[in-house]
C-alpha positions as CSV (number, residue, x, y, z in Angstrom):
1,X,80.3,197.0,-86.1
2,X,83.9,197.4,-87.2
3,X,85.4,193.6,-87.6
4,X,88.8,192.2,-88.5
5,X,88.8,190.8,-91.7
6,X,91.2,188.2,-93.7
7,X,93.1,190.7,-96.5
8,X,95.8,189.8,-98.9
9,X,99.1,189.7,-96.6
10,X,98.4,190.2,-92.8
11,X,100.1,193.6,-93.4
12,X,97.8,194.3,-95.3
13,X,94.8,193.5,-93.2
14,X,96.0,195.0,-90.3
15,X,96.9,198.5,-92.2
16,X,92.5,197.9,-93.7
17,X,91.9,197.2,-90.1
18,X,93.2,200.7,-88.7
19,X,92.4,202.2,-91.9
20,X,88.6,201.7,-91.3
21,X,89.0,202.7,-87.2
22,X,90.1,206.3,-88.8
23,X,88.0,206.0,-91.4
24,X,84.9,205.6,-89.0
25,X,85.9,207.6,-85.9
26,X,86.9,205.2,-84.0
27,X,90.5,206.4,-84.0
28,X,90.4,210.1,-84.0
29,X,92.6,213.2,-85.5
30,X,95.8,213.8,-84.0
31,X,95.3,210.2,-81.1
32,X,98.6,208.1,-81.1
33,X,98.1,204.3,-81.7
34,X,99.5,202.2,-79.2
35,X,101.4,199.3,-81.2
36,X,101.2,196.8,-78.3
37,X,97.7,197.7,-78.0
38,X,97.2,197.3,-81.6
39,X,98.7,194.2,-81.5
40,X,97.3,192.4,-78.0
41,X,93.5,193.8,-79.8
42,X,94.8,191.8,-83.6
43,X,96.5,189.2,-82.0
44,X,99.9,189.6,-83.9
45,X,103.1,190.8,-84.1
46,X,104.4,194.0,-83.1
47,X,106.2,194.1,-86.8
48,X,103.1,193.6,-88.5
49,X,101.6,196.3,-87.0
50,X,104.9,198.2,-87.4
51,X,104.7,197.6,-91.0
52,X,100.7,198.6,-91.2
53,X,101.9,202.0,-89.7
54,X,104.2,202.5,-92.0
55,X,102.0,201.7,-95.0
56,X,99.4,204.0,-93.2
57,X,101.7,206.9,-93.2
58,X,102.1,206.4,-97.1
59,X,98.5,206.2,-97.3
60,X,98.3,209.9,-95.4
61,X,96.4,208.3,-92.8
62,X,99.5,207.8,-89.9
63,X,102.1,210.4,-88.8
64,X,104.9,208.6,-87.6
65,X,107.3,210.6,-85.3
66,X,110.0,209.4,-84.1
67,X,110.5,208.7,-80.1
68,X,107.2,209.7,-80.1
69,X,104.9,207.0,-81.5
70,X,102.1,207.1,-84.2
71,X,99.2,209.2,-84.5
72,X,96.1,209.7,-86.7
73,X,96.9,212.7,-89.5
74,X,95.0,216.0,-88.0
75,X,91.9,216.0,-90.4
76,X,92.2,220.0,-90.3
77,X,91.5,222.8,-92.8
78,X,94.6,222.8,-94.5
79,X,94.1,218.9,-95.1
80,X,91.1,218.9,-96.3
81,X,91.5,221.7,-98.8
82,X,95.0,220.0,-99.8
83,X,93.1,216.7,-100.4
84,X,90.1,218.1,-102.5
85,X,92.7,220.3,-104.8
86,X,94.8,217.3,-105.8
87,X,91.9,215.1,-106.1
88,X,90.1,217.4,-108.4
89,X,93.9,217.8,-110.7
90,X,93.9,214.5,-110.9
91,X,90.5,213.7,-111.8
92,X,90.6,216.6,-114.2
93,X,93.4,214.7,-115.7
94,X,92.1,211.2,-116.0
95,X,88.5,212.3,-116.9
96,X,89.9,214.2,-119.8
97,X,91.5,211.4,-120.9
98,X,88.6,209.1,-120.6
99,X,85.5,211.0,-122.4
100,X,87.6,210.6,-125.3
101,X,88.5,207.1,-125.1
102,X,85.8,204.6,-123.5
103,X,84.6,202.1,-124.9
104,X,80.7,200.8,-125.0
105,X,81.7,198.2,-122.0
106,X,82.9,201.1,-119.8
107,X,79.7,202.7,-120.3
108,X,77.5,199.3,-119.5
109,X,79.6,199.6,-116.9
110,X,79.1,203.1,-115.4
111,X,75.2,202.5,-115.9
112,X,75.5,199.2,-113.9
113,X,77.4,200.9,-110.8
114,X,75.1,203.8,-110.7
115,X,72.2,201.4,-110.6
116,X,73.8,199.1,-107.8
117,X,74.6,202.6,-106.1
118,X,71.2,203.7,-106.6
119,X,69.9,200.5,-105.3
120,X,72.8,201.0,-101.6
121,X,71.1,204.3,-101.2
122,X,67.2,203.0,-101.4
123,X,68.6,200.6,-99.0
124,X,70.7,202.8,-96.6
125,X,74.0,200.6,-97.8
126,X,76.5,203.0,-96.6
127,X,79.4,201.0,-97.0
128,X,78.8,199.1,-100.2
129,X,77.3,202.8,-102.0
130,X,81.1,204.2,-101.4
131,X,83.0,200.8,-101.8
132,X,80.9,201.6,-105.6
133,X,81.1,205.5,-105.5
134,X,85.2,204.3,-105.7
135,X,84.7,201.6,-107.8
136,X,83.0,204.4,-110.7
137,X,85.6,207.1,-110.2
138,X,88.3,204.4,-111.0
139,X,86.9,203.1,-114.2
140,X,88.3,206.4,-115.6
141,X,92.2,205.4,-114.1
142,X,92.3,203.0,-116.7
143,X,92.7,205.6,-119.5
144,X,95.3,207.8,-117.1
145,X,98.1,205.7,-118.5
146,X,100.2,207.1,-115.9
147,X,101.7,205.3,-113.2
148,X,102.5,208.1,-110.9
149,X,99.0,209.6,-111.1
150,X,97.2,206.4,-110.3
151,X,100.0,205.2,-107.6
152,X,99.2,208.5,-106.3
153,X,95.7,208.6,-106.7
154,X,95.4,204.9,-104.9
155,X,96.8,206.3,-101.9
156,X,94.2,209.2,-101.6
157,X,91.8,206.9,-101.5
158,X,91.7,206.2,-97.7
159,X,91.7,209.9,-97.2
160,X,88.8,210.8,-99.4
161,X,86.9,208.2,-97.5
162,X,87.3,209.3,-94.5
163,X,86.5,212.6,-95.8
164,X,83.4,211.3,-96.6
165,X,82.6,209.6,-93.7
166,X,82.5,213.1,-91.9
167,X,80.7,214.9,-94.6
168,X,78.2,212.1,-93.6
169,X,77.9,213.9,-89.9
170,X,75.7,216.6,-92.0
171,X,73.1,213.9,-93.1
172,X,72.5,211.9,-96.1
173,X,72.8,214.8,-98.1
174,X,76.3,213.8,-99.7
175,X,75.2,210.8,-100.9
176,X,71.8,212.2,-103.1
177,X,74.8,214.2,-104.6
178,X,76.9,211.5,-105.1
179,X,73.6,210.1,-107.3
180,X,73.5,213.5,-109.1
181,X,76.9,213.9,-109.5
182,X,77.3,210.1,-111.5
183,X,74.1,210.5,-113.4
184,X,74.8,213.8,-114.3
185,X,78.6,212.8,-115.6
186,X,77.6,210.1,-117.2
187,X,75.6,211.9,-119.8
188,X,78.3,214.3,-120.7
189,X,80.9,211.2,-121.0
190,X,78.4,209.7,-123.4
191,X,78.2,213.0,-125.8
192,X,81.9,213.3,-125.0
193,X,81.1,216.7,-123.3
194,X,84.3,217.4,-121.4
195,X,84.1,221.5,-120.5
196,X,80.4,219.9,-118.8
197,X,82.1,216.5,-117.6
198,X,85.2,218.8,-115.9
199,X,82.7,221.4,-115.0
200,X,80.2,218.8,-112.8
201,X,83.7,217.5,-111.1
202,X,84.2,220.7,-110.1
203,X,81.0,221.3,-108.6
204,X,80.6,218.4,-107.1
205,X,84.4,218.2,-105.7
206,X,83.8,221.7,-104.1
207,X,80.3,220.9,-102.4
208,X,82.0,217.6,-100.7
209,X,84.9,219.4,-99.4
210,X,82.7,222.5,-98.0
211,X,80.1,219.3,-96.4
212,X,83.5,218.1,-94.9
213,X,85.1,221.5,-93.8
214,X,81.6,222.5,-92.2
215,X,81.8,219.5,-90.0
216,X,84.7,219.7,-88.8
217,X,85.2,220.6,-84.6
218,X,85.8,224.1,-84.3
219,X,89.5,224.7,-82.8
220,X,90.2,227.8,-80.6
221,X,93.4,229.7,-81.2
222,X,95.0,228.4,-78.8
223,X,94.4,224.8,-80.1
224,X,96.0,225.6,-83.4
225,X,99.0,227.1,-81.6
226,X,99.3,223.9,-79.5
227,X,99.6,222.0,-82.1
């Protein structure tokens, strides 16, 4: 059950609010949010909604047209391929910069999430296994040193987990190779292995964003025309 929780500024939590409605389905490709819907359902202002939107669209969540409204990205082929070749350039970059430089800690670390993780998936803890899935895949953002890249990285985020959430449609298939995917890297960080460590990212990047692309609705011609 999708609640409203307290967040940071109310912003904030309204933006995590419609973030997770898109995220689950609830909100689907290409439907225009109503703000005074929105804001009746949150019980706030029409500007903090406003203001969520606009974060959304930053977040590549929200299209925001003008004279026309809001509405939910179109999670289409050209998305989802866009989405999965920037995330793997980006990895590619921090990863490489991380095998070299970690630190005993970060590797107590990577063993702790992938026992938590394995722990979510024993238990059927969807949320908290890709709240962690996250949570591993940033430990290596630390070493980017880059602003840009992890500015631009943070704001993929939402995407890739809505991404993932549809991938899920196909079974629980994605998440065993989430499992393999983290044991499997963390070996090659610890013999700082990176033509393995880049080669597993791309593997496993590749697989997801075939899971997602195979279950997306299939749109006639006409649809794509439409659009």
């Amino acid at each position: 059950m999708l609640t409203f929780k307290p967040r940071e500024t109310l912003t904030e939590q309204v933006a995590q609010h419609i973030e997770n409605l898109i995220a689950f389905g609830r909100l689907e490709s290409g439907q225009r949010i109503y703000e005074s819907a929105m804001a009746k359902e949150l019980e706030v202002s029409h500007g903090s909604v406003r203001e969520a939107l606009l974060l959304l669209e930053k977040r590549h969540l929200v299209r925001n047209i003008p004279r026309r409204g809001a509405f939910v990205t179109e999670l289409d082929e050209p998305f989802v391929r866009s989405l999965y070749e920037v995330m793997k350039l980006y990895l590619h970059y921090s990863g490489s910069k991380f095998i070299y430089l970690w630190s005993p800690p970060d590797m107590e670390r990577l063993e702790s999430l992938y026992a938590r993780m394995s722990e979510c998936f024993r238990k059927g803890q969807l949320m908290q296994f890709l709240d962690l899935g996250i949570e591993y895949t940033q430990t290596s953002l630390a070493y980017a040193d880059n602003y840009f890249i992890t500015a631009a990285i943070r704001d993929l985020w939402p995407s890739a987990k809505r991404c993932a959430f549809v991938a899920l449609r196909q079974g629980t298939g994605m998440l065993e190779d989430s499992l393999h995917h983290m044991r499997d890297s963390i070996e090659a960080i610890k013999v700082r292995d990176e033509e393995w460590m880049l080669r597993i990212f791309d593997e496993y990047v590749d697989r997801q964003c075939q899971q997602v692309l195979n279950s997306l609705p299939k749109r006639e011609p006409s649809d794509r025309a439409a659009r």
